[in-house]
C-alpha positions in Angstrom: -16.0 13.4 22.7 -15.6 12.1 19.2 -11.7 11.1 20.0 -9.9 7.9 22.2 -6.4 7.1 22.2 -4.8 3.9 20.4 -3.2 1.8 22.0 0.0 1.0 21.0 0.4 -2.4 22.1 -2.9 -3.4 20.9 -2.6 -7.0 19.6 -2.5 -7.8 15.8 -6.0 -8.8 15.0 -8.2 -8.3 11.7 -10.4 -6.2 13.0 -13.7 -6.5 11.1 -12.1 -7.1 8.0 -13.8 -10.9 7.2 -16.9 -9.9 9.0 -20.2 -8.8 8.7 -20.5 -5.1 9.2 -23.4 -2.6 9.3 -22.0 0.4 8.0 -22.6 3.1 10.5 -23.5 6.5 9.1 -22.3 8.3 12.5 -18.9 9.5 12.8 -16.6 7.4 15.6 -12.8 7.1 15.5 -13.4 4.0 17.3 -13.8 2.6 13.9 -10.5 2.3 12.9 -8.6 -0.8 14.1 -4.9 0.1 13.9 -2.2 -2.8 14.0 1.3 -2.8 14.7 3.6 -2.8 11.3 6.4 -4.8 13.3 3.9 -7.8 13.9 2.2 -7.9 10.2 5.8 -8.0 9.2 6.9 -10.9 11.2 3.3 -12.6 10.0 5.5 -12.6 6.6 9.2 -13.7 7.4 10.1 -9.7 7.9 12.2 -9.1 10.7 13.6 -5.5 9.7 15.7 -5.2 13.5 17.7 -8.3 12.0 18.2 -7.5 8.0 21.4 -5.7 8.5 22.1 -2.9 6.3 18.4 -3.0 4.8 17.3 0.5 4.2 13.9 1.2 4.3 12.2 4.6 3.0 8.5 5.3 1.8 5.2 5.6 1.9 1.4 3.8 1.9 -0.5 6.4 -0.4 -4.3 5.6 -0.2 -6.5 7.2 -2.4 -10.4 7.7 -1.5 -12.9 8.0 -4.2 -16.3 7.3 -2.1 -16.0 10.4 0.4 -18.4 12.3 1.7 -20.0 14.7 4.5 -22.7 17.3 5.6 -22.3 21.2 5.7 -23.7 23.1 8.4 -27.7 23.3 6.2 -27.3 19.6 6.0 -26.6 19.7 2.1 -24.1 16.3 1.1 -20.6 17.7 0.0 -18.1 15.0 -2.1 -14.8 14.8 -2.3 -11.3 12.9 -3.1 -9.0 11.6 -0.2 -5.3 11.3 -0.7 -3.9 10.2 2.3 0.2 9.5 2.8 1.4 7.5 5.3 5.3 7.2 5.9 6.1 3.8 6.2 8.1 4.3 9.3 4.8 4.8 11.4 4.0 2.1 13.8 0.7 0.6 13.3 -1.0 0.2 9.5 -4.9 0.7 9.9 -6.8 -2.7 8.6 -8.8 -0.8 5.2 -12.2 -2.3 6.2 -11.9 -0.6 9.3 -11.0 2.5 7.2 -13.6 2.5 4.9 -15.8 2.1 7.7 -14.6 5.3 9.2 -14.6 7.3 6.1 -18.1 6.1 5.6 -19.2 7.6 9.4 -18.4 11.1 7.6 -21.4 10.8 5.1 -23.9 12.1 8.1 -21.8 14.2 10.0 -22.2 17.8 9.6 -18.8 20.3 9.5 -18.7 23.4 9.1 -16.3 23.8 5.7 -13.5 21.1 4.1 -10.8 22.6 6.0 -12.3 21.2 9.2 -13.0 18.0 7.6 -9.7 17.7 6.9 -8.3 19.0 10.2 -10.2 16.1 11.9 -9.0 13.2 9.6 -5.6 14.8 10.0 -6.0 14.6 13.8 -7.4 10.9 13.7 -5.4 8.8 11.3 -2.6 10.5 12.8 -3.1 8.8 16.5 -4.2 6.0 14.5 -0.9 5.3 12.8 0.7 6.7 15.4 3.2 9.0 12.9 3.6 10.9 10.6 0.1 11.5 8.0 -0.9 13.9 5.5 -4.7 13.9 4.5 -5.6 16.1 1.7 -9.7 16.7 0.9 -9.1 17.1 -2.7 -12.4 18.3 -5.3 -13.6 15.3 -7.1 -12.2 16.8 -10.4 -8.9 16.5 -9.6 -8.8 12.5 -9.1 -9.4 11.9 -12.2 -6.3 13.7 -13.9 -3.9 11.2 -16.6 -3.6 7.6 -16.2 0.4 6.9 -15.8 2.2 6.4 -18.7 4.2 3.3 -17.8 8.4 3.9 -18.3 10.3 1.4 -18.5 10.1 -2.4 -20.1 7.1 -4.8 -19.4 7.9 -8.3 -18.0 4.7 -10.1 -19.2 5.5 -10.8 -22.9 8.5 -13.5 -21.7 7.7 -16.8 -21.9 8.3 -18.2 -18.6 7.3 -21.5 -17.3 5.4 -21.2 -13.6 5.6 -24.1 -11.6 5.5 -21.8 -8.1 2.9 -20.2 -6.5 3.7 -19.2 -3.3 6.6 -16.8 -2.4 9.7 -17.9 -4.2 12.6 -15.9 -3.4 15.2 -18.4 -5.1 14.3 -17.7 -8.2 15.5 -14.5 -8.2 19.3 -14.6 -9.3 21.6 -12.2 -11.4 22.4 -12.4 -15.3 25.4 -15.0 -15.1 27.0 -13.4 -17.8 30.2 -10.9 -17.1 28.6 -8.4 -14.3 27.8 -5.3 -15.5 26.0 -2.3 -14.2 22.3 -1.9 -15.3 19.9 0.8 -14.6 16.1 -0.8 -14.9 12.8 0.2 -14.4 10.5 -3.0 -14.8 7.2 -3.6 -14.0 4.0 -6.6 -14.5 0.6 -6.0 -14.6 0.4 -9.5 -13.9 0.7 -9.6 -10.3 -1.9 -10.9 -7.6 -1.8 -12.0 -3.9 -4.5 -12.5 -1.8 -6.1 -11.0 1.5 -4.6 -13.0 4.6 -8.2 -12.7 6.3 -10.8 -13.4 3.3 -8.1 -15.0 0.7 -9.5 -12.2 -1.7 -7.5 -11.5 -4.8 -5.4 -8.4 -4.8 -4.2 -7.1 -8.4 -1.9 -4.8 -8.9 0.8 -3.3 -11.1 4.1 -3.6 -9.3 7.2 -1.4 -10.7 11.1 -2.3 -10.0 13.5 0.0 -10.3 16.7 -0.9 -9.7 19.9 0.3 -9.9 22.7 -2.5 -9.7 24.4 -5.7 -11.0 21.8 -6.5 -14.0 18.5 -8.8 -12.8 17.4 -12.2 -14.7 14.5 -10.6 -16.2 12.5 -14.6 -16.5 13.4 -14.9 -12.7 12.4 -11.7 -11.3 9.3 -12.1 -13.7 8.6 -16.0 -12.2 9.3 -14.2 -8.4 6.3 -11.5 -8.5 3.8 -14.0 -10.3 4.9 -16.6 -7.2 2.6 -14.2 -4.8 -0.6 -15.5 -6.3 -1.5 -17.8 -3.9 0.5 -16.0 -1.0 -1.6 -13.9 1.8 -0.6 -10.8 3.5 -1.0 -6.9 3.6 -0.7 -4.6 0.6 2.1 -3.2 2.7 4.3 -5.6 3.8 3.8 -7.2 0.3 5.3 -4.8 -1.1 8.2 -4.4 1.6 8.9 -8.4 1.6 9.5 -8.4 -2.0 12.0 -5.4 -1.4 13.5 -7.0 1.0 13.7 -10.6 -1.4 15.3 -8.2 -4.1 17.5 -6.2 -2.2 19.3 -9.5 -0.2 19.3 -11.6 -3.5 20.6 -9.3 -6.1 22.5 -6.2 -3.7 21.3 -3.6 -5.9 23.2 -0.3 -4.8 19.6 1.4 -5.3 16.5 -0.5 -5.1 12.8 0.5 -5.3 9.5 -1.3 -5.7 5.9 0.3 -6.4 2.9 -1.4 -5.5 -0.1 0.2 -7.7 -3.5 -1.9 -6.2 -7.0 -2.0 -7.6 -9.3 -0.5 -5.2 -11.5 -1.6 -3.5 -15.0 -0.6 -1.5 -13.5 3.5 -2.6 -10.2 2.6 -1.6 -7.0 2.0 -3.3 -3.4 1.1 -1.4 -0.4 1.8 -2.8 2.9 1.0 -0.7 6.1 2.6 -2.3 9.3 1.4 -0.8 13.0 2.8 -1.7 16.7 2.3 -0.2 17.2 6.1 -0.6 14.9 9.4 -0.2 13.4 10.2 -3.5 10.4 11.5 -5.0 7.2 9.0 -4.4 5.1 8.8 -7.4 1.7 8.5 -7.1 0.1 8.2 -10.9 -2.7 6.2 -11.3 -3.1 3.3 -14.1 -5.6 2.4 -16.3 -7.3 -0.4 -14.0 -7.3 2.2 -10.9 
């Protein structure tokens, strides 16, 4: 009685995000407010069906610090949430309407973890109608080693920043001789802002690329251009993929996008151009 279908051609909408909410402490998956990944793409310039040859792997790996429900003598339980969606699903599910889910849990009474999880498993799976792991993790294990970052930091160059709003022409390629160049670069510098509320969203974002070596001041001036730009942690991260992978042609290309949390919730989209491991360290500000 606890379970409805999605449907799948449900308009994109916010949802609640941007509104006033009571939080409910009664369980419902009609909470969550699923929207369709092809239309919050389009909402930024992303048509995948018509970048040719653009290859497209990964996952959205939330993590849930605030999570909580009743055992069968009514005695709170806690616990972490890390929860991995494969970016090929077809909806994403707006986070207010996920923390508002989550938060239905705190009252509900089940009978050990294992069926906690079998019933997020069950939900979020319709939700995002694909492919989900949920994993109710002891709150010990969250906290584990901030990342230690590989790689070379961007923010020490002294750039000049005119541009504020996506600005995918000043990414470019060294113009000296080509040469090969393996990379892994990353900013902590990076913001972009909730296309509902026009929050700030920080993050870390990580490039590694593989390819024809990148103008360090230009990819650098590129990523700090999203500060005034609105959209989705996910198709963030997947436009500037796309912007690197169509301006530069690295053979391999992938981009990491570490947010802050917020409300008990972080995001973190990972996108590659081939199957490899998806890292999932936290940093310091998570």
């Amino acid at each position: 009685m606890f379970y409805v279908s999605q449907d799948e051609e449900k308009s994109l909408s916010t949802g609640p995000l941007g509104l006033s909410a009571n939080y409910s402490e009664c369980y419902s998956v009609e909470l969550l407010h699923p929207m369709p990944r092809a239309e919050a793409r389009r909402a930024v310039g992303l048509d995948l069906g018509s970048d040719a040859g653009l290859a497209l792997l990964g996952k959205d790996l939330w993590t849930g610090y605030e999570f909580s429900w009743l055992d069968t003598k009514g005695k709170p339980l806690v616990a972490g949430l890390k929860i991995e969606v494969d970016c090929a699903t077809t909806n994403i599910v707006e986070s207010k309407s996920m923390k508002l889910y989550l938060n239905g849990f705190a009252q509900t009474q089940f009978v050990d973890a294992q069926a906690v999880s079998a019933r997020l498993n069950k939900d979020l799976t319709v939700a995002f109608a694909g492919e989900v792991v949920v994993k109710v993790i002891p709150i010990d294990e969250l906290a584990g080693q901030w990342a230690s970052m590989k790689g070379q930091c961007l923010d020490g160059l002294d750039i000049q920043v005119t541009e504020y709003q996506r600005a995918p022409e000043l990414l470019s390629l060294v113009s000296a001789s080509p040469q090969v160049a393996t990379e892994h670069l990353y900013t902590h510098l990076f913001r972009s802002l909730c296309p509902v509320t026009a929050q700030p969203d920080w993050a870390t974002v990580i490039v590694n690329y593989t390819g024809e070596a990148i103008d360090h001041e230009g990819l650098l001036g590129y990523l700090v251009s999203y500060r005034s730009h609105q959209a989705f942690h996910e198709t963030t991260i997947e436009r500037i993929y796309a912007d690197i992978m169509t301006c530069c042609q690295p053979t391999f290309l992938s981009v990491n996008g570490r947010f802050q949390r917020r409300g008990g919730l972080d995001i973190n989209p990972f996108r590659s151009s081939k199957v490899c491991t998806v890292p999932n360290e936290r940093m310091p500000r998570q």
